[in-house]
N, CA, C and O atoms as a Tripos MOL2 file, in Angstrom:
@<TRIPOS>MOLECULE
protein
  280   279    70     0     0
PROTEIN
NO_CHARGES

@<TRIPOS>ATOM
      1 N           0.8360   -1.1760    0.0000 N.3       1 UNK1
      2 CA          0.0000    0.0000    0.0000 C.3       1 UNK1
      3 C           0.8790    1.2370    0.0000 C.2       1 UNK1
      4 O           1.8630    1.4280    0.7150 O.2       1 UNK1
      5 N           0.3180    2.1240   -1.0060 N.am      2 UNK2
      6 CA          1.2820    3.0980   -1.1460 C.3       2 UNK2
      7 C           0.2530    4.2750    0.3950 C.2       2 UNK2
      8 O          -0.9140    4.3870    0.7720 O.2       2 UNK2
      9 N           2.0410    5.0710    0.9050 N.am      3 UNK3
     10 CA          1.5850    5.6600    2.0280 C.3       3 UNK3
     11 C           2.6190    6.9850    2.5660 C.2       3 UNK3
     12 O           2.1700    8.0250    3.0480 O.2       3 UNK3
     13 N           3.4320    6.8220    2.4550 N.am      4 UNK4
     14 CA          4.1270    8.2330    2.4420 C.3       4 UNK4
     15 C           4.1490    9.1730    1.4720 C.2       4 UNK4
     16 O           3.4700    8.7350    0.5440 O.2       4 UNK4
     17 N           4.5410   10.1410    1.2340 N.am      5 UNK5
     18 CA          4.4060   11.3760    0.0140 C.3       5 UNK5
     19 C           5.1980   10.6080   -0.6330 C.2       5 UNK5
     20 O           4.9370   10.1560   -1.7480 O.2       5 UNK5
     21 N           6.3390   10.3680    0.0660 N.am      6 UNK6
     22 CA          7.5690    9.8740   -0.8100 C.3       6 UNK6
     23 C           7.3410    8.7430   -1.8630 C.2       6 UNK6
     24 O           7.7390    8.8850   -3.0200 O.2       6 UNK6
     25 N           6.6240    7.5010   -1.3970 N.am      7 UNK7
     26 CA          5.8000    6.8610   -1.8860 C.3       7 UNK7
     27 C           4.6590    7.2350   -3.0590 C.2       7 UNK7
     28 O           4.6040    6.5030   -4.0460 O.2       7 UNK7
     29 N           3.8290    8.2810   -2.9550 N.am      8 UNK8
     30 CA          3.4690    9.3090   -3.8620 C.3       8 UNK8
     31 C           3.6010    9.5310   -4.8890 C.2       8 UNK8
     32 O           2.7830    9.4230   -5.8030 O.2       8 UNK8
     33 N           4.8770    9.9520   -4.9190 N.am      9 UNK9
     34 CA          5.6900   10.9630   -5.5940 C.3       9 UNK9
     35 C           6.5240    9.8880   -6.5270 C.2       9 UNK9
     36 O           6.8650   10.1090   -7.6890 O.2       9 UNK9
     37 N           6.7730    8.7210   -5.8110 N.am     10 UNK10
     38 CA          7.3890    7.6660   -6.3960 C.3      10 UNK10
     39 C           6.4070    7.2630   -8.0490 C.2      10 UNK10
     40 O           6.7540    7.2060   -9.2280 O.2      10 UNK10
     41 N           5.2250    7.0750   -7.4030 N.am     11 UNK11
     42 CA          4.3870    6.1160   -8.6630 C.3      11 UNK11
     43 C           4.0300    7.3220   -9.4030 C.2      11 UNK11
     44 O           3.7130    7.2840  -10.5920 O.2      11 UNK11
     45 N           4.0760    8.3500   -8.7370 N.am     12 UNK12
     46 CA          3.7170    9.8720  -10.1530 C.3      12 UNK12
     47 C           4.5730    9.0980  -10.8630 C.2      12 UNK12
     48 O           4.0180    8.3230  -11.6430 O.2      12 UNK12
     49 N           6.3940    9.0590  -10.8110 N.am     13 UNK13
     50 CA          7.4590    9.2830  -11.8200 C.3      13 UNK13
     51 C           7.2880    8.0250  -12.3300 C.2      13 UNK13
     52 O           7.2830    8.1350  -13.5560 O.2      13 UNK13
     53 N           7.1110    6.6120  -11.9220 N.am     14 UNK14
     54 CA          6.9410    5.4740  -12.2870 C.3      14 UNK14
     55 C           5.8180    5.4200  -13.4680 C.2      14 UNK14
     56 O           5.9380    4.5550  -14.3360 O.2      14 UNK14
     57 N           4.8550    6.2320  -13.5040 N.am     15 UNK15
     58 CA          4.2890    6.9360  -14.5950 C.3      15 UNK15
     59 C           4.5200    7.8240  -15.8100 C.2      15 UNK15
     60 O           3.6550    8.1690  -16.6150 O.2      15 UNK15
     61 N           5.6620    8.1050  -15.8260 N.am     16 UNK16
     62 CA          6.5970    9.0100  -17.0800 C.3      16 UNK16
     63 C           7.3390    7.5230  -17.4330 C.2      16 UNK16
     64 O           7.6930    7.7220  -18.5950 O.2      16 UNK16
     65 N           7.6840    6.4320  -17.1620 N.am     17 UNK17
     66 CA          8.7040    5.7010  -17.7540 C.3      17 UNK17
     67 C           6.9880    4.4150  -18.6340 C.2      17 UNK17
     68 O           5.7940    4.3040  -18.3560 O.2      17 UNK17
     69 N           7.9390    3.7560  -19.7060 N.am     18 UNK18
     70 CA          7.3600    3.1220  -19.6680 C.3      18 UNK18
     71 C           6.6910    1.6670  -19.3920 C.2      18 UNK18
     72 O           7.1650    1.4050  -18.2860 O.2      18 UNK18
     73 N           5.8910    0.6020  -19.7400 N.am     19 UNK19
     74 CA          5.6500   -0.3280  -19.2330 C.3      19 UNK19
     75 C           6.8920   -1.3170  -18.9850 C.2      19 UNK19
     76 O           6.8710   -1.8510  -17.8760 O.2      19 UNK19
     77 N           7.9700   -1.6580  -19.8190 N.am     20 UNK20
     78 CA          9.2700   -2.1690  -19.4550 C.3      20 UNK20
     79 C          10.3630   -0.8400  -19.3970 C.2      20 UNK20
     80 O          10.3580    0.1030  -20.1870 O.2      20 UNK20
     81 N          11.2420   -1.0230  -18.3100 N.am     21 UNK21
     82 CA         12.2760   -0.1690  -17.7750 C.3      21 UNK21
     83 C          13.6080   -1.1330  -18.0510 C.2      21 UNK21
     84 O          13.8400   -2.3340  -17.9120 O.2      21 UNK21
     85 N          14.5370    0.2990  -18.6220 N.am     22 UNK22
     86 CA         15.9520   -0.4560  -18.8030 C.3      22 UNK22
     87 C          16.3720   -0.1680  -17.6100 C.2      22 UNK22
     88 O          15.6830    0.4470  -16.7950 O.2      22 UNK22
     89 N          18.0100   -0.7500  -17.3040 N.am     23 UNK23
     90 CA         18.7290   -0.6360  -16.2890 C.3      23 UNK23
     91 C          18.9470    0.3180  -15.5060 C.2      23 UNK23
     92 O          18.7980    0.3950  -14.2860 O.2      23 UNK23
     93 N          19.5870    1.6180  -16.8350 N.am     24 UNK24
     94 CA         19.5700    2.5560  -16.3660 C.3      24 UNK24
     95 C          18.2720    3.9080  -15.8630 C.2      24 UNK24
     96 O          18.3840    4.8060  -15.0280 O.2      24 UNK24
     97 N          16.9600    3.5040  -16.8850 N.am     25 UNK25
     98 CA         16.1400    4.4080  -16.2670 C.3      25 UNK25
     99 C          15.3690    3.5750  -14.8840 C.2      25 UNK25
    100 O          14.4210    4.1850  -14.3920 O.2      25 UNK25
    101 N          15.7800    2.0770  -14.1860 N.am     26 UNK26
    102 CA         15.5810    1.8700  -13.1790 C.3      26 UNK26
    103 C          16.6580    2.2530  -11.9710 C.2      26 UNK26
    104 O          16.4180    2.5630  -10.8040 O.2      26 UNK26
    105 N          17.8020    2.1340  -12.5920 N.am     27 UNK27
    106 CA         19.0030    3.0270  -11.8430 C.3      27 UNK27
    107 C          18.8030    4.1280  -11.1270 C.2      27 UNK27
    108 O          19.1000    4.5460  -10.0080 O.2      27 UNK27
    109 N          17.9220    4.6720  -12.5490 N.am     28 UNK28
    110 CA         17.8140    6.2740  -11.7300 C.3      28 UNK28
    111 C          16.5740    6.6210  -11.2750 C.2      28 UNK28
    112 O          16.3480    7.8280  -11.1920 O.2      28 UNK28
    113 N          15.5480    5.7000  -10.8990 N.am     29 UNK29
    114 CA         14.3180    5.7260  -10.5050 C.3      29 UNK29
    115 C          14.7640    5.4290   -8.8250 C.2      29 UNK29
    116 O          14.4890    6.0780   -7.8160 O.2      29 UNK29
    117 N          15.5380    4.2070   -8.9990 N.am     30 UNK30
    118 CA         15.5830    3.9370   -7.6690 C.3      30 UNK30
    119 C          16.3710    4.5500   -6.3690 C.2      30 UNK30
    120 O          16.2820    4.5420   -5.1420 O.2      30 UNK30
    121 N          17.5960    5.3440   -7.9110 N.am     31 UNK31
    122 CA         18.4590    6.0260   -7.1060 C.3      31 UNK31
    123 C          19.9140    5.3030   -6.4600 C.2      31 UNK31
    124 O          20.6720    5.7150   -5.5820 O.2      31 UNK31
    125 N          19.9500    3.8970   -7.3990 N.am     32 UNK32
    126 CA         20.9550    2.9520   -6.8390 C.3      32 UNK32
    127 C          22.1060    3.0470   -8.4750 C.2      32 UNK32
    128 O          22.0490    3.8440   -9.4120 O.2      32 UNK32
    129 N          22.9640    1.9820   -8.2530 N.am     33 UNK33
    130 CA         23.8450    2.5350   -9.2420 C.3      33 UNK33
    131 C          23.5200    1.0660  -10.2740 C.2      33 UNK33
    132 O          23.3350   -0.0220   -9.7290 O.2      33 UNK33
    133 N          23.4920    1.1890  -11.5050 N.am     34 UNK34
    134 CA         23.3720   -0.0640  -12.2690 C.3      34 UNK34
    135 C          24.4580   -1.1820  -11.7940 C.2      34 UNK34
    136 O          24.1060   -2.2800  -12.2270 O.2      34 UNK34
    137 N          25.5350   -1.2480  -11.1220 N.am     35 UNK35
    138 CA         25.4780   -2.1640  -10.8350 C.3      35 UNK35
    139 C          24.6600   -3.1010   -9.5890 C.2      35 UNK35
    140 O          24.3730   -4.2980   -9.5810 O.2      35 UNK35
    141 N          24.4710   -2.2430   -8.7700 N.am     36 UNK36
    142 CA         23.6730   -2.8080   -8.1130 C.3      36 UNK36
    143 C          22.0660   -3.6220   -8.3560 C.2      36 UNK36
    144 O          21.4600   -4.3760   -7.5950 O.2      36 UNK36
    145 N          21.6990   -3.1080   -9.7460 N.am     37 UNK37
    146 CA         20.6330   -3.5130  -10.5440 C.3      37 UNK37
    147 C          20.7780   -4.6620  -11.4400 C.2      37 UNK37
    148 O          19.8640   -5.3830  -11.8410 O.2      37 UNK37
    149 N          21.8580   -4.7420  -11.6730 N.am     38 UNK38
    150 CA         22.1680   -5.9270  -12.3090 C.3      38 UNK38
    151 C          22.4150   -6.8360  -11.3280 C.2      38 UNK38
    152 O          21.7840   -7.8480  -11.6300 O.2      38 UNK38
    153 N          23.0290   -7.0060  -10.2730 N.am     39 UNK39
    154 CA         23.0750   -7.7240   -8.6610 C.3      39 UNK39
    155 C          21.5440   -8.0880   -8.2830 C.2      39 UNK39
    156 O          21.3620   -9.0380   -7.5220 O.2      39 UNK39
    157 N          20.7830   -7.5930   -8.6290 N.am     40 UNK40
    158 CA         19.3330   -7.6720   -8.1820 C.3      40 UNK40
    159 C          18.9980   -8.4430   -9.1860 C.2      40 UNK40
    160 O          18.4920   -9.5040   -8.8210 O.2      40 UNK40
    161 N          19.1440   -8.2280  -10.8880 N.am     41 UNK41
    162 CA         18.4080   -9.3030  -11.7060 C.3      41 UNK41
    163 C          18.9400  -10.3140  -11.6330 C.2      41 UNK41
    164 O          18.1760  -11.2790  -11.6480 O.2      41 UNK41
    165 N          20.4950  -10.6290  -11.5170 N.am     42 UNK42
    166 CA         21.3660  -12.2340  -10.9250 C.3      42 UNK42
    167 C          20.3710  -12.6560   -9.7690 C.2      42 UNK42
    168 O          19.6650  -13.6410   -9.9880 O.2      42 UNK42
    169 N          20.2720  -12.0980   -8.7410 N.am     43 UNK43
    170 CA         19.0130  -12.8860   -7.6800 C.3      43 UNK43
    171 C          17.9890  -13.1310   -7.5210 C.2      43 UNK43
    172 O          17.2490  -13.6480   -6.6840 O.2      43 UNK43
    173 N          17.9750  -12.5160   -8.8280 N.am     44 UNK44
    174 CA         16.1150  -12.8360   -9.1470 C.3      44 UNK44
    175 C          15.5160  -12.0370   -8.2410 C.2      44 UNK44
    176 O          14.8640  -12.7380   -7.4680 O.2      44 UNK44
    177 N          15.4410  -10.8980   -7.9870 N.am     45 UNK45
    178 CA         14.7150   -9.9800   -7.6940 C.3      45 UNK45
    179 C          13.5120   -9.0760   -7.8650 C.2      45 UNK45
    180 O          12.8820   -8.3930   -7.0570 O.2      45 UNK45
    181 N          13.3710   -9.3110   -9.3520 N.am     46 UNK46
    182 CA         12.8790   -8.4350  -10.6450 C.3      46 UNK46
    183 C          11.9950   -9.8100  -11.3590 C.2      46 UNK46
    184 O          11.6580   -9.6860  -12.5370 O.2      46 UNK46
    185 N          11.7670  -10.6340  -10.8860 N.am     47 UNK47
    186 CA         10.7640  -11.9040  -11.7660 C.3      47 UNK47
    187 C          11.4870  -12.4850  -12.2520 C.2      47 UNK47
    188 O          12.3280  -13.2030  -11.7120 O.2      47 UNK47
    189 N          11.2480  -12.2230  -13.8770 N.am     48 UNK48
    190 CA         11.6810  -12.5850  -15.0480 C.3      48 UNK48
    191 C          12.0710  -11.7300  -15.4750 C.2      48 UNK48
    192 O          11.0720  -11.3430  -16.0820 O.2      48 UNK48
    193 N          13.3160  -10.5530  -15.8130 N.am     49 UNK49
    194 CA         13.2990   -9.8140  -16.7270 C.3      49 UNK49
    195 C          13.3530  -10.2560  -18.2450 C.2      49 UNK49
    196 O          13.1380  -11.4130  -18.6070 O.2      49 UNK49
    197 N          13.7060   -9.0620  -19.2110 N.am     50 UNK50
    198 CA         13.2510   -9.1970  -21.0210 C.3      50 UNK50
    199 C          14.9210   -8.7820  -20.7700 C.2      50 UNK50
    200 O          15.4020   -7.9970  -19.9530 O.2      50 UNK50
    201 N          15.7040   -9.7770  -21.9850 N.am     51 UNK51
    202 CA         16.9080   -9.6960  -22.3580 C.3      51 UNK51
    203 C          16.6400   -9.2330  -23.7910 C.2      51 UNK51
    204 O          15.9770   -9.9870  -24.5040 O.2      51 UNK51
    205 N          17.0580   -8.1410  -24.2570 N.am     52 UNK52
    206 CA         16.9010   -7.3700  -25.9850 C.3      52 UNK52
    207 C          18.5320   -7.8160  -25.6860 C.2      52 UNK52
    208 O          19.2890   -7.3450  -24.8380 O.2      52 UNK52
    209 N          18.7700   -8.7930  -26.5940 N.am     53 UNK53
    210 CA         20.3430   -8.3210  -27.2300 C.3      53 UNK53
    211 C          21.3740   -8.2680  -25.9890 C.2      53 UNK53
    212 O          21.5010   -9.3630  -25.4400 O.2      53 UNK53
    213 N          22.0730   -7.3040  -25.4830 N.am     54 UNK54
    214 CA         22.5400   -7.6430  -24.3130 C.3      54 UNK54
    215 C          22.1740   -6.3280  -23.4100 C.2      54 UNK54
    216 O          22.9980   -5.7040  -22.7420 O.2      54 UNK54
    217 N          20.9420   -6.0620  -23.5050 N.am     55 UNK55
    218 CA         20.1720   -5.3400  -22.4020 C.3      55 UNK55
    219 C          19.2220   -6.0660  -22.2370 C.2      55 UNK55
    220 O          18.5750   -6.7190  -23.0550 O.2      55 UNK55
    221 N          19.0580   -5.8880  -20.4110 N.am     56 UNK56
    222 CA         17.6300   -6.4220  -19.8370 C.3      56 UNK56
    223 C          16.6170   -5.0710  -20.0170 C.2      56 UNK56
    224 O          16.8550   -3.9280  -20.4040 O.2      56 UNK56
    225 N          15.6170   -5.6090  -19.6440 N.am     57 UNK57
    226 CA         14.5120   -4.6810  -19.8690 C.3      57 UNK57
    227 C          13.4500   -5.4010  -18.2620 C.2      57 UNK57
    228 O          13.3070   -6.5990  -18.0190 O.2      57 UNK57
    229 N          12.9260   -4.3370  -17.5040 N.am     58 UNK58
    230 CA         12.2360   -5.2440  -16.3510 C.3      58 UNK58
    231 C          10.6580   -4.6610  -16.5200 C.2      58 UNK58
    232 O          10.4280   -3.4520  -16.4900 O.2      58 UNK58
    233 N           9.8130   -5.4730  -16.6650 N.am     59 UNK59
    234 CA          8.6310   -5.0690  -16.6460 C.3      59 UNK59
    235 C           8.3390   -3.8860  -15.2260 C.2      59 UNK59
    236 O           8.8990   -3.9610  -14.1320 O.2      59 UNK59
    237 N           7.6290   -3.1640  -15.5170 N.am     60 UNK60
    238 CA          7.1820   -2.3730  -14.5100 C.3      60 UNK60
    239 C           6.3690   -2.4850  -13.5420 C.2      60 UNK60
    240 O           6.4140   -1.7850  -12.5300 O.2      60 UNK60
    241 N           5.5550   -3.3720  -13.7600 N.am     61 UNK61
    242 CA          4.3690   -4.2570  -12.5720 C.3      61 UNK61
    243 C           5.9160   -4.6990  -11.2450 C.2      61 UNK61
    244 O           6.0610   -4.2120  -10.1240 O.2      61 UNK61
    245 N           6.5950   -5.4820  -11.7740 N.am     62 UNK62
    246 CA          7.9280   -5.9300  -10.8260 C.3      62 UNK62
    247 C           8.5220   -4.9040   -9.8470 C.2      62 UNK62
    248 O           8.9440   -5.0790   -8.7030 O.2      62 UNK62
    249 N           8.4560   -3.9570  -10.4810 N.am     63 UNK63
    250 CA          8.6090   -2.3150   -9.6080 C.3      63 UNK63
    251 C           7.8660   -2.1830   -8.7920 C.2      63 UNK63
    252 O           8.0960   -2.3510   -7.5940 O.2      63 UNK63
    253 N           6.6530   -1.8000   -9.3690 N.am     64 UNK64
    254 CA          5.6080   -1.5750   -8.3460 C.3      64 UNK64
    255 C           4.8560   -2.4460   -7.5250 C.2      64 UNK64
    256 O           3.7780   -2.1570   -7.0050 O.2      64 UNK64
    257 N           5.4480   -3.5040   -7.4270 N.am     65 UNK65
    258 CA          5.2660   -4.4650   -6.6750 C.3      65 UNK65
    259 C           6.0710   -4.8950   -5.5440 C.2      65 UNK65
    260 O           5.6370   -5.5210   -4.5770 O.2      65 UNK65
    261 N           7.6190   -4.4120   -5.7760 N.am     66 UNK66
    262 CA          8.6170   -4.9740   -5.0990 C.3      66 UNK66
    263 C           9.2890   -3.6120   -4.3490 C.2      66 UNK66
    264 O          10.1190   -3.8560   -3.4730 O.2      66 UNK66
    265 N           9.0730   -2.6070   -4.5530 N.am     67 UNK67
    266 CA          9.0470   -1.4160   -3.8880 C.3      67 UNK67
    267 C           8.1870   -0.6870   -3.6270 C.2      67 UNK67
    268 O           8.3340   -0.1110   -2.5490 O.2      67 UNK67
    269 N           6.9890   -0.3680   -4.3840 N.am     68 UNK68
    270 CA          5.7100    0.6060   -4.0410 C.3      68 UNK68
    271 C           4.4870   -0.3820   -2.9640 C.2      68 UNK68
    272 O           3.6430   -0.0650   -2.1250 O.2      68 UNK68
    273 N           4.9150   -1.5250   -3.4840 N.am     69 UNK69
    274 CA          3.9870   -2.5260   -1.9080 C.3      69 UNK69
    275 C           2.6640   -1.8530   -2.9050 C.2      69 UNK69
    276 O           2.0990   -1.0430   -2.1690 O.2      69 UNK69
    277 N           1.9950   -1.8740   -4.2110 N.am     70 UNK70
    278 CA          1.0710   -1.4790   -4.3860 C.3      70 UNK70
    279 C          -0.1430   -2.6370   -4.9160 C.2      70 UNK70
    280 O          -1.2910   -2.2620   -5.1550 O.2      70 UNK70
@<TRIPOS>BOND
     1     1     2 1
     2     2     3 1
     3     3     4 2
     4     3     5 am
     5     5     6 1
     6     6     7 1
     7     7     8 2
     8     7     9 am
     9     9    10 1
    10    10    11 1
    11    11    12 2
    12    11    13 am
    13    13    14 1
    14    14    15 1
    15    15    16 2
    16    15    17 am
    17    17    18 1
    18    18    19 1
    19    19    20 2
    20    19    21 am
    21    21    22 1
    22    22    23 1
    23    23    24 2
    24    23    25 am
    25    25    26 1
    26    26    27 1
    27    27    28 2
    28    27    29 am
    29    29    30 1
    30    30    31 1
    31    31    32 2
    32    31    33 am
    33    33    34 1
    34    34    35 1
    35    35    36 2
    36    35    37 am
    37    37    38 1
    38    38    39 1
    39    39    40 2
    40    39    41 am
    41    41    42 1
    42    42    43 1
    43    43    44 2
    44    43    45 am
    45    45    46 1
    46    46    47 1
    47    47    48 2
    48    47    49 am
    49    49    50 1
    50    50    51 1
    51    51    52 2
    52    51    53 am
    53    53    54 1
    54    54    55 1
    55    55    56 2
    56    55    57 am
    57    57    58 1
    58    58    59 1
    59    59    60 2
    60    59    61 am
    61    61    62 1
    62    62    63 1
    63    63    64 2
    64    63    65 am
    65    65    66 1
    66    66    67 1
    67    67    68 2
    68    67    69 am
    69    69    70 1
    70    70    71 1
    71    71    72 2
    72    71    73 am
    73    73    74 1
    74    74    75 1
    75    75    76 2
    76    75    77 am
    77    77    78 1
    78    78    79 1
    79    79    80 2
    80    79    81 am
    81    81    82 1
    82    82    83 1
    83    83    84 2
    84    83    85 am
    85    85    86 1
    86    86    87 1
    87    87    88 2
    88    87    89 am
    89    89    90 1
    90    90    91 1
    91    91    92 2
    92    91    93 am
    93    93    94 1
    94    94    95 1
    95    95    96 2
    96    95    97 am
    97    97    98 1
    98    98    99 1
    99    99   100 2
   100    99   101 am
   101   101   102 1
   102   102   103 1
   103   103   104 2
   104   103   105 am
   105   105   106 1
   106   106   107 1
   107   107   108 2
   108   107   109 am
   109   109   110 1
   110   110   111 1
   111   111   112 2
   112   111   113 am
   113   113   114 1
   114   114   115 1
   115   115   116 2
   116   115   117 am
   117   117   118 1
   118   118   119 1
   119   119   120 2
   120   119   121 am
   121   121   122 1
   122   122   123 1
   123   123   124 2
   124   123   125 am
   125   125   126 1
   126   126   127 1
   127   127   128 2
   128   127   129 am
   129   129   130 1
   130   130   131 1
   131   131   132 2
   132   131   133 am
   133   133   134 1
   134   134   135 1
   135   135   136 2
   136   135   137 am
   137   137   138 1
   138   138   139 1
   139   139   140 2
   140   139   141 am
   141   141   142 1
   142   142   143 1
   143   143   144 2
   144   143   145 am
   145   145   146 1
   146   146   147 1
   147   147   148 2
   148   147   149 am
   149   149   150 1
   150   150   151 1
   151   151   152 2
   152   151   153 am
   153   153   154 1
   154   154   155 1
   155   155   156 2
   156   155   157 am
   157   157   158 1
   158   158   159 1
   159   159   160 2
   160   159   161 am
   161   161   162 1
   162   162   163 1
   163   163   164 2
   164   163   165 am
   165   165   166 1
   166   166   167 1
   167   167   168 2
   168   167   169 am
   169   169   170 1
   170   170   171 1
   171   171   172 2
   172   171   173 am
   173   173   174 1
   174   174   175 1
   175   175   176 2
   176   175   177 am
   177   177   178 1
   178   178   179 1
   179   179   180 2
   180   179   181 am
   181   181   182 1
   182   182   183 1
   183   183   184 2
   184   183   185 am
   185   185   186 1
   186   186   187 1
   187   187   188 2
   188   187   189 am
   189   189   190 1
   190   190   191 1
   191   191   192 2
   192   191   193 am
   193   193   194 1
   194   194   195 1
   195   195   196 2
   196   195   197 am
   197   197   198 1
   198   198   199 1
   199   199   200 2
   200   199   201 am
   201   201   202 1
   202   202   203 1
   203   203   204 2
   204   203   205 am
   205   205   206 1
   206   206   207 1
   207   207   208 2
   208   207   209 am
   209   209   210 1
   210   210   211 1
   211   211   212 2
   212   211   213 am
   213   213   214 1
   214   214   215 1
   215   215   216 2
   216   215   217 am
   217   217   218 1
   218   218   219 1
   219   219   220 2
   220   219   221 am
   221   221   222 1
   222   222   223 1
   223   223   224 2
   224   223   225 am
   225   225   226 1
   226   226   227 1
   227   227   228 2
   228   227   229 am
   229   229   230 1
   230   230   231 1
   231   231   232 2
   232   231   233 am
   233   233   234 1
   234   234   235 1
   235   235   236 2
   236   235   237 am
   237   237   238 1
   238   238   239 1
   239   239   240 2
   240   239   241 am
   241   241   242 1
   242   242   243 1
   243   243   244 2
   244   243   245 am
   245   245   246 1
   246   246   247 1
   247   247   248 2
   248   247   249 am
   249   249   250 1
   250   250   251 1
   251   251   252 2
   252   251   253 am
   253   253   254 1
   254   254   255 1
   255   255   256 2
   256   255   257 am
   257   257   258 1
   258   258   259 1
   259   259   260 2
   260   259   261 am
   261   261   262 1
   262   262   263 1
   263   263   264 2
   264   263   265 am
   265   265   266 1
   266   266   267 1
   267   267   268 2
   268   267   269 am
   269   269   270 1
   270   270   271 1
   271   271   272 2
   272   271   273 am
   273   273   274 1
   274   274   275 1
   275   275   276 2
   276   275   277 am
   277   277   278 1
   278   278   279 1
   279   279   280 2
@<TRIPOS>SUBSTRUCTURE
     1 UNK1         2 RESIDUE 1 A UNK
     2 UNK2         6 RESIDUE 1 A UNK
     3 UNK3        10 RESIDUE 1 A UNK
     4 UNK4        14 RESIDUE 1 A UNK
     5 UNK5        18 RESIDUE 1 A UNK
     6 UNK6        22 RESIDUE 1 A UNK
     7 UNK7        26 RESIDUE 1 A UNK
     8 UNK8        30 RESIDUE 1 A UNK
     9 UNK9        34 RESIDUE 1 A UNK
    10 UNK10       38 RESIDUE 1 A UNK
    11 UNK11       42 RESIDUE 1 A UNK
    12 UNK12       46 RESIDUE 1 A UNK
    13 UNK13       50 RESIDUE 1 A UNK
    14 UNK14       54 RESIDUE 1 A UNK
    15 UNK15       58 RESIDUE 1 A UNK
    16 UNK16       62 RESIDUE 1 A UNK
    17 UNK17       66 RESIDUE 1 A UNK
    18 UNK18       70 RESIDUE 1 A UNK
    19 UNK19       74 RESIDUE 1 A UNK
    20 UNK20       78 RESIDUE 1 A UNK
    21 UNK21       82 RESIDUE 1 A UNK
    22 UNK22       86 RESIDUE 1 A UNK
    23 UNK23       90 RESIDUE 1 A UNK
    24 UNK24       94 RESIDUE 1 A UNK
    25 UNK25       98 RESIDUE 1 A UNK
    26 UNK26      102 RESIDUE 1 A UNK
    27 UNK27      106 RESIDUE 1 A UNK
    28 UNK28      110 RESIDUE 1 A UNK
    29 UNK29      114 RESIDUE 1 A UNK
    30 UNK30      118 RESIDUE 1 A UNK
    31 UNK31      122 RESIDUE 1 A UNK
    32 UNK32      126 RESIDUE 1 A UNK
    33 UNK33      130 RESIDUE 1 A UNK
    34 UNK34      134 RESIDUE 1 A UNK
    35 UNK35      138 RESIDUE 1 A UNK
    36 UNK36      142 RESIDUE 1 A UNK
    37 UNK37      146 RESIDUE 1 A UNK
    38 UNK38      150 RESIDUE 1 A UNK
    39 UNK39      154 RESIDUE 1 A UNK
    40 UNK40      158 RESIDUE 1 A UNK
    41 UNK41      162 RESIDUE 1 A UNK
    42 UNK42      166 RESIDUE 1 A UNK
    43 UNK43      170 RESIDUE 1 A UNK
    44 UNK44      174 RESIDUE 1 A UNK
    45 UNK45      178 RESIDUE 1 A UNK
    46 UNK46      182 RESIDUE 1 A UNK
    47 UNK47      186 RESIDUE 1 A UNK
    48 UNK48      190 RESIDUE 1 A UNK
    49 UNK49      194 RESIDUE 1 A UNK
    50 UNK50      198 RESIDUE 1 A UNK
    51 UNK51      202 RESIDUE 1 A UNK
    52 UNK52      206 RESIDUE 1 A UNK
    53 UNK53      210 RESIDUE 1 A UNK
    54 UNK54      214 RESIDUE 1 A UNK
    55 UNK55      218 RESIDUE 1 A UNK
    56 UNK56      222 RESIDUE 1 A UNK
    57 UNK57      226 RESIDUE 1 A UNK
    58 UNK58      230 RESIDUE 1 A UNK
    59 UNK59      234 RESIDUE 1 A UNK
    60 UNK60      238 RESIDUE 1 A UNK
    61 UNK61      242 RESIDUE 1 A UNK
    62 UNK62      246 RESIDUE 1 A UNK
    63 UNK63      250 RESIDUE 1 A UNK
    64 UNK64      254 RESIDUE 1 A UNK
    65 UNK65      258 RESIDUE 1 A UNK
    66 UNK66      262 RESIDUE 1 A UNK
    67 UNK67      266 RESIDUE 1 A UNK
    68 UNK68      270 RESIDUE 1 A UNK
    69 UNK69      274 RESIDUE 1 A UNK
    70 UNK70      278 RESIDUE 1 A UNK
């Protein structure tokens, strides 16, 4: 359940990206550094992500599920 502003303010911007997120515009959503995002898709953190070529791509439901608690 979304509940702080911060929280808020989160799914506004989660709303400018679109339905799959690359590394880096989850990088900078979350505010962590791509490697640490790539550390997260090795543990399976993120579901299943989408491999294009040699970029992942993470659906956005996985976001807002695994941080917005929505």
């Amino acid at each position: 359940m979304v509940g702080s502003h911060n929280d808020i303010q989160r799914v506004l911007n989660l709303d400018s990206y679109g339905d799959l997120m690359s590394t880096k515009d989850l990088s900078t959503f979350l505010g962590v550094s791509k490697q640490t995002i790539y550390k997260e898709i090795r543990d399976g953190k993120f579901g299943v992500p989408l491999k294009f070529g040699r970029e992942y791509r993470i659906p956005k439901i996985y976001i807002s599920r695994k941080y917005l608690q929505v």
